[in-house]
PAZALUM-287757 format. One record per residue: x, y, z of N, C-alpha, C in turn; residue in three letters. Coordinates in steps of 0.001 Angstrom, whole numbers, plus 524288, in hexadecimal, padded with zeros to 5 digits. Layout:
XYZXYZXYZALA
...
REM end
This chain:
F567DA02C4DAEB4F54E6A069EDAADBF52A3A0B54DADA7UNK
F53B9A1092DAD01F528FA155DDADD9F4B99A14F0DABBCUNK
F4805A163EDAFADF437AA183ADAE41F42EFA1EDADABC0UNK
F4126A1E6BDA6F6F4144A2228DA4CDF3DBFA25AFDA730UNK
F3E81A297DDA611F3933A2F55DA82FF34A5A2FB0DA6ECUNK
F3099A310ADAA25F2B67A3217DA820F2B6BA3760DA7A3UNK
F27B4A3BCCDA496F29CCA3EB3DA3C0F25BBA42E0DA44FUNK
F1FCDA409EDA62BF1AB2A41F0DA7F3F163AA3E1FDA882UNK
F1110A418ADA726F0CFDA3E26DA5A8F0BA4A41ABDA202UNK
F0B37A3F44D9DE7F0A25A42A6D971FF021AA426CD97D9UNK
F0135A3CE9D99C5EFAEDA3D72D9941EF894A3B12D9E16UNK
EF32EA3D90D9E64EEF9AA3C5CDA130EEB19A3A0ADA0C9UNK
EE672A36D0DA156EE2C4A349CD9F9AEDF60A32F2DA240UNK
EDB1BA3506DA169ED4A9A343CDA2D9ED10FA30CAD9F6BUNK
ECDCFA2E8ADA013EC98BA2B62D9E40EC4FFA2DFFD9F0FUNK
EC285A3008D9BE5EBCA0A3030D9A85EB8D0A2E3ED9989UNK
EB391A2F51D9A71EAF7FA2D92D9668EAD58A3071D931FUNK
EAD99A3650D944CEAB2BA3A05D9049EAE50A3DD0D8E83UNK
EB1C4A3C08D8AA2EB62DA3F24D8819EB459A4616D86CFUNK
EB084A468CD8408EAFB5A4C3AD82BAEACF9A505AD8A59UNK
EAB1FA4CCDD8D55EABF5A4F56D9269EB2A5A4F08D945EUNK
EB4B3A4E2DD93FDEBA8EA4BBAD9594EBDB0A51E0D91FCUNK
EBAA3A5027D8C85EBDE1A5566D8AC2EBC73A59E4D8B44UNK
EB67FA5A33D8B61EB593A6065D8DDDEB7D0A6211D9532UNK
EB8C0A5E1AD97ACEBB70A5FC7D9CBFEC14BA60FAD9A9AUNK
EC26DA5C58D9862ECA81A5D5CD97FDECA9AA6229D9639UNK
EC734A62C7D914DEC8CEA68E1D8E3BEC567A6DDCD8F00UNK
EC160A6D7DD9219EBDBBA71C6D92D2EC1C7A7491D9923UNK
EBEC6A704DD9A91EBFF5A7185DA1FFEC759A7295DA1DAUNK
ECA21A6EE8DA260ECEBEA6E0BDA43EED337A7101D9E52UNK
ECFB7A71E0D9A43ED35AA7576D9566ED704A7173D9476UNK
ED5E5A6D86D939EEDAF9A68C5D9105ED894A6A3DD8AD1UNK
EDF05A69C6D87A0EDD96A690FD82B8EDE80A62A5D81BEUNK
ED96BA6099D7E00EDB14A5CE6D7BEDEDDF4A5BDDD77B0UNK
EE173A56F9D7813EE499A58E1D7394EE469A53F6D6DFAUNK
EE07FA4FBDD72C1EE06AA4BC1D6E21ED9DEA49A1D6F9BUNK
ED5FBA476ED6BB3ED0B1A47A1D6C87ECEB2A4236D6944UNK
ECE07A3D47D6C04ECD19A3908D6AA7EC83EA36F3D6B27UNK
EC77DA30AAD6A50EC255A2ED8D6D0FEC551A2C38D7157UNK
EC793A2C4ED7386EC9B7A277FD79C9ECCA1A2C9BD7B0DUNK
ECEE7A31A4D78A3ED260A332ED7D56ED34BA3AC6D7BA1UNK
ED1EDA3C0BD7E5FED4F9A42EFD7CFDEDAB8A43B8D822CUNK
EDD77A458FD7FBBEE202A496FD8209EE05AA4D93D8147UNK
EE3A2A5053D8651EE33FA5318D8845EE962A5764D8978UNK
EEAB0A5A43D87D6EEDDDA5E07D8A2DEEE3FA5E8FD907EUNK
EF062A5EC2D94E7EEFAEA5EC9D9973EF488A6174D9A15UNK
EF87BA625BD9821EFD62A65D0D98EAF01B8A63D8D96B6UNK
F0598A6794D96AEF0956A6625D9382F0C67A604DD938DUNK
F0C5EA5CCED8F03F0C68A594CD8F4FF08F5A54E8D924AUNK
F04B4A55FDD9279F01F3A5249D9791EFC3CA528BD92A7UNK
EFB10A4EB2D945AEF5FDA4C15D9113EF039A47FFD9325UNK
EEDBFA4BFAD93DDEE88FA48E0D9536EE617A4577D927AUNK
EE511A4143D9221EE283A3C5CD8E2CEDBA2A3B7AD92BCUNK
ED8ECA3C94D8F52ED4A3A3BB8D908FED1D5A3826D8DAAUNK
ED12BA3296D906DECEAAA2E80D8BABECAB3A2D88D8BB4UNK
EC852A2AC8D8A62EC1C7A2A1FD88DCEC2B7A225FD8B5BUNK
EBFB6A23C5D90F2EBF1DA1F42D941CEBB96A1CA9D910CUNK
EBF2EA16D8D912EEBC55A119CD8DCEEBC25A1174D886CUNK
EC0E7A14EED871FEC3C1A1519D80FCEC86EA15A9D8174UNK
ECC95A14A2D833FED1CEA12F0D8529ED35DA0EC6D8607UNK
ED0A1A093ED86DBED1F7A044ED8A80ED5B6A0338D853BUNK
ED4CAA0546D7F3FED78D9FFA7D7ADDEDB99A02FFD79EAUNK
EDFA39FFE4D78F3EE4FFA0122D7682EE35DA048FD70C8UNK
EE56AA0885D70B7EE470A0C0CD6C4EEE9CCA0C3ED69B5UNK
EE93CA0B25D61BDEED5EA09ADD5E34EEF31A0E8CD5D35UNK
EF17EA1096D5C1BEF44DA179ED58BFEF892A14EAD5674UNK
EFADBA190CD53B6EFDF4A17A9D4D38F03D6A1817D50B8UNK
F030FA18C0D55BDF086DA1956D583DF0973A1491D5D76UNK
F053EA11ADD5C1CF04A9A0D27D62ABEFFDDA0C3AD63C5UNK
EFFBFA0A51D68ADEFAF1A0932D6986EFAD2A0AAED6FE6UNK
EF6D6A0EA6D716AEF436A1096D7673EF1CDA0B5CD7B27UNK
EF41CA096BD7CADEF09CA063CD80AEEEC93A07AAD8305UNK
EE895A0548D838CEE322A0782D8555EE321A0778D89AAUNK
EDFBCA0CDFD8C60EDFCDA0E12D933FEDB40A0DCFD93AFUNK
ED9EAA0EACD98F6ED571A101BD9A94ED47AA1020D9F00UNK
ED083A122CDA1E0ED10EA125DDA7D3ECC5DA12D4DA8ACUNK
EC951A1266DADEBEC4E4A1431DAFF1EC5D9A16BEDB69AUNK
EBFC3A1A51DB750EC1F6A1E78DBB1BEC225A2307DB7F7UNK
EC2ACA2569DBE42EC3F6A2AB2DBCF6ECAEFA2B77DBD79UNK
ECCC2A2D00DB8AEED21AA2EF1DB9D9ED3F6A34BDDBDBBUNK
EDB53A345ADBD6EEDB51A39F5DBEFAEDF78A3B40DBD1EUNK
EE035A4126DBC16EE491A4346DBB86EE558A4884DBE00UNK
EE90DA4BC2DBD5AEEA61A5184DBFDFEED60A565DDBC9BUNK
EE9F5A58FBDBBA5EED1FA5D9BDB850EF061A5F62DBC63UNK
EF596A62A8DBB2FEF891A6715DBE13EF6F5A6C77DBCADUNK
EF50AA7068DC140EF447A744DDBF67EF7FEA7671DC3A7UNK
EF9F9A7C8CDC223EFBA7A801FDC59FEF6FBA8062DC9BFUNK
EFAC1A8221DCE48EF818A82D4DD25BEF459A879CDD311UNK
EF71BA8B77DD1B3EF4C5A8F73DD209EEE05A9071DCD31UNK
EEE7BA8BD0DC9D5EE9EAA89FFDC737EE3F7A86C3DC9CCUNK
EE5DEA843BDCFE0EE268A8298DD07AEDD8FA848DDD260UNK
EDD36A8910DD438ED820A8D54DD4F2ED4FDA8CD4DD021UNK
ED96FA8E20DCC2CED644A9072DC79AED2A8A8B3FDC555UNK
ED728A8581DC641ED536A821FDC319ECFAFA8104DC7AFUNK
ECE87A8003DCBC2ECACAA7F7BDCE90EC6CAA826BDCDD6UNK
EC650A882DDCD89EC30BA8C30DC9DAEC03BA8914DC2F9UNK
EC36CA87C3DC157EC1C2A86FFDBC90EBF6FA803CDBC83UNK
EC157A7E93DBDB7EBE3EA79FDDC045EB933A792DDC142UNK
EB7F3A7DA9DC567EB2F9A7EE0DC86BEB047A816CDC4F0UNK
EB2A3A85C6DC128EAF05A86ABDBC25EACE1A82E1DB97CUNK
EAF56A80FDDB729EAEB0A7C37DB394EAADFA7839DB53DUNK
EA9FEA787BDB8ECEA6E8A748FDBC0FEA8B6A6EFCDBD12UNK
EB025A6E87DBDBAEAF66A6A8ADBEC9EB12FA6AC9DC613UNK
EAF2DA6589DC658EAF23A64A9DCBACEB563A6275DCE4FUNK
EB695A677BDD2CCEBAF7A64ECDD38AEB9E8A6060DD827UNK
EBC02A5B53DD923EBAB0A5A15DDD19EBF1FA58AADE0C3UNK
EC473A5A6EDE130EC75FA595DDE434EC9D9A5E73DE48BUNK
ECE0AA5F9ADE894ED139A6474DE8E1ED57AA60DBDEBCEUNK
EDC87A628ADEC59EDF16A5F71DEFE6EE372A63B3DEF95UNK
EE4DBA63AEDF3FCEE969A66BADF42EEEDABA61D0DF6E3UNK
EF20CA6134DF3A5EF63CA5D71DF499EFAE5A5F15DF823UNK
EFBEDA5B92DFA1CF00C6A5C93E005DF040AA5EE5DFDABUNK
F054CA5F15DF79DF0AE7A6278DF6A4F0728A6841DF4E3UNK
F0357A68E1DF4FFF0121A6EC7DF3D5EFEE7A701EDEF49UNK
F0005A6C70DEBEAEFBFFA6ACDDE722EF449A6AFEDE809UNK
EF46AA6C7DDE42AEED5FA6B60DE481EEA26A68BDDDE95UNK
EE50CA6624DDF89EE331A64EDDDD41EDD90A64D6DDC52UNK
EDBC2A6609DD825ED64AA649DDD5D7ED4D3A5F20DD47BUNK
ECFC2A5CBEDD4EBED075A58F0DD2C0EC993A5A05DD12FUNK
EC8C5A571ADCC34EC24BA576CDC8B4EC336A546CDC5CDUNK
EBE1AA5348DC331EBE75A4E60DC082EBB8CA5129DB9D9UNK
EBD5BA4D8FDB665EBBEFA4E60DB0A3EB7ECA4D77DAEF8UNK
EB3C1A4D7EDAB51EAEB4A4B17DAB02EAE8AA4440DABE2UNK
EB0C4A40CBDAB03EB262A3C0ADAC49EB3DBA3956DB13BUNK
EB626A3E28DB53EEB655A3D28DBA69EBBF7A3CC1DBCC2UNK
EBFECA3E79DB773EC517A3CC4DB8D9EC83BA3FD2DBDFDUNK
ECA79A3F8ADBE08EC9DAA43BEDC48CED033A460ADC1AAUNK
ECD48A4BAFDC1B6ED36EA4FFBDBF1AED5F9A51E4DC458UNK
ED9F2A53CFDC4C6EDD99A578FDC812EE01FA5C7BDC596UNK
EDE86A60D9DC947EE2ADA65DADC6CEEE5E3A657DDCB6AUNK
EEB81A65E6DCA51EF027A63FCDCF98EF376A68EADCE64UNK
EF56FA6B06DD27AEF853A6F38DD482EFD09A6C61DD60BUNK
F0151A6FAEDD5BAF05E9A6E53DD7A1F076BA6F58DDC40UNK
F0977A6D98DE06BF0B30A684ADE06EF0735A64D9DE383UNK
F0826A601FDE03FF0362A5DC3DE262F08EBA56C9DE11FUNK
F0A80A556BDDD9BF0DF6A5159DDF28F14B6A5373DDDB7UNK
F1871A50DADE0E8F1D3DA529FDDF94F1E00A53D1DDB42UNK
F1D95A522FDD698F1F53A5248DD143F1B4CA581BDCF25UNK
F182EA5928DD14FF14D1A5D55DCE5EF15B7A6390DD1C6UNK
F1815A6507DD0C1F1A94A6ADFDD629F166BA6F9DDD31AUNK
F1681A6F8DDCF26F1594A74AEDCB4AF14C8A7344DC443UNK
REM end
């Protein structure tokens, strides 16, 4: 049998403990719109087609019912990670505004293919990335 295509990653997901700090960083600091606003979970806009799920750590573990199936329950502990893509020519600016904002960057990396990166963490500790191109084969621009 032919393995069918994957065709991205539609979502991303972090665990919290203090959802309304979680949402004043996603949507103050970083300008995410939210697009859905729960008690266990907000989305997030993150780009076209791509979706941030931010849940409320230690309200996820149970299988959740909807009128269309049923959600298997997650959960994780730790700090997670993920990586926005920004243009390159953005990362000055995004490092500037960063340093306004007061958050703390604590990594910088410049990658063997010429890519660069930010890395800071969310009020929760999750450790974010702003990534420049190219930084892995599949990501040029």
């Amino acid at each position: 049998m032919k393995r069918p295509a994957i065709a991205g990653i539609l979502e991303t997901a972090v665990y919290v403990d203090d959802m309304d700090a979680a949402h004043a960083f996603y949507s103050e600091v970083l300008g995410l719109k939210r697009m859905v606003a729960g008690e266990r979970l907000y989305a997030y806009d993150a780009g076209p087609a791509q979706t941030l799920l931010v849940f409320h750590r230690g309200h996820t573990g149970d299988d959740v019912e909807t009128r269309g199936g049923t959600v298997p329950g997650h959960d994780t502990s730790g700090h997670g990670h993920f990586a926005f893509k920004i243009a390159s020519d953005e990362m000055d600016a995004w490092r500037s505004y960063l340093q306004e904002t007061g958050t703390l960057i604590i990594s910088e990396v410049t990658w063997p293919a010429g890519g660069h990166s930010l890395y800071f963490r969310d009020p929760d500790g999750n450790v974010l990335e702003l990534a420049s191109a190219p930084l892995w084969p599949n990501f040029l621009a």
